[in-house]
C-alpha positions, -999 to +999 in steps of 0.1 A: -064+112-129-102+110-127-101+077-151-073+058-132-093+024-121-063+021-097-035+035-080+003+020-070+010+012-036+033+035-021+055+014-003+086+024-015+099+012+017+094-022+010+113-027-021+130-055-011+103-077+003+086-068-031+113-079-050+123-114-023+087-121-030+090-119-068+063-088-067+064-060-088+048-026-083+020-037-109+007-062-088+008-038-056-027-020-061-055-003-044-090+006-060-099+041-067-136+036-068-136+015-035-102+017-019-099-021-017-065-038-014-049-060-038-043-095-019-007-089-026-002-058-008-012-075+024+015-103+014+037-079+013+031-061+048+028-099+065+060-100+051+082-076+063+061-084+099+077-119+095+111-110+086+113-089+116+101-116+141+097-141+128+125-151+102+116-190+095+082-182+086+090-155+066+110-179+045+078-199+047+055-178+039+081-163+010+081-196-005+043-202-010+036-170-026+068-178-050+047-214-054+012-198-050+004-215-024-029-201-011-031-224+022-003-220+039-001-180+027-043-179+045-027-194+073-001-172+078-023-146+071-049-148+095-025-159+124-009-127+117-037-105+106-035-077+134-005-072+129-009-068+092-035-046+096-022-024+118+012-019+096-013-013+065-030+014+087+002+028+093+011+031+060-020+043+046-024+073+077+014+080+066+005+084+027-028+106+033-008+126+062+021+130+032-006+143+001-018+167+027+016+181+029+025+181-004-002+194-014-004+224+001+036+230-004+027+228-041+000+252-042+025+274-024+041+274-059+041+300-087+020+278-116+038+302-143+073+287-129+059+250-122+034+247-148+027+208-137+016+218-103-026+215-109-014+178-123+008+169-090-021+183-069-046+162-088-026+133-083-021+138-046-061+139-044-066+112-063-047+093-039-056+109-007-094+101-015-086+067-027-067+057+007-097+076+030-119+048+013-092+024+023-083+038+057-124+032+065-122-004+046-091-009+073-112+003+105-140-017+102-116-051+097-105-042+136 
C-alpha cells in the first residue's frame, strides 16, 4: 500500500446518491500524501444532505453535476457547506474509529491460518493515516 497515490472513499452508504449523480467509486477519492478530498466526494455528501431536506434542490443540484454545472453546484455548495462538512467529519471519524477496530481484531488472528492479515492491516493504516490528514484538513475548514 505504500505506493497508492490515493485511496476510495468509503461511503458505501451512499451508493445510490453515487449512482443518481452518475458517480462512480473512481471518481470518489482522497489523497494519501495530503488527505485532500476529491470535489466529488463533497458532491456527494451535499447530496444526500439535500435529499433529506431539501428534495427540490437536490434534484437541482443533481442536475448540474449530470450537466457540469460548476455555478449553481458552488452555490449549492457553499450555502450548504456546514452541513457538508460536518457529515464528511462524520464519515471520516467513523472510518478511522472502524481501521482501529479491525485492526486490532485482525492482529488477534493466527497469520499461519489468515496468511493476508499483515496486507489487511497495512491497508487499514494506509487509510487510517490518510483520513487523520483529512480529519485535520476538515477541522481547520470549521
Amino acid at each position: 500500500p505504500q505506493d497508492c497515490a490515493t485511496i476510495f472513499c468509503k461511503a458505501m452508504h451512499l451508493d445510490p446518491q453515487i449512482k443518481e449523480l452518475g458517480y462512480d467509486f473512481s471518481d470518489l477519492l482522497f489523497q494519501t500524501e495530503t488527505g485532500e478530498i476529491a470535489p466529488r466526494v463533497w458532491d456527494v455528501f451535499l447530496y444526500d444532505i439535500l435529499q433529506k431536506n431539501d428534495p427540490n434542490a437536490a434534484q437541482q443540484f443533481c442536475i448540474a453535476c449530470q450537466t457540469n454545472d460548476e455555478g449553481t453546484k458552488q452555490q449549492y455548495a457553499g450555502e450548504y457547506f456546514p452541513y457538508t462538512l460536518d457529515s464528511l467529519k462524520q464519515h471520516v471519524y467513523g472510518i478511522m474509529s472502524d481501521c482501529e477496530n479491525l485492526t486490532m481484531k485482525a492482529q488477534s488472528y493466527d497469520i499461519n491460518l489468515h496468511p493476508r492479515v499483515p496486507v489487511i492491516v497495512a491497508h487499514n493504516q494506509l487509510v487510517s493515516q490518510t483520513f487523520t490528514m483529512t480529519a485535520t484538513l476538515l477541522e481547520q475548514m470549521g
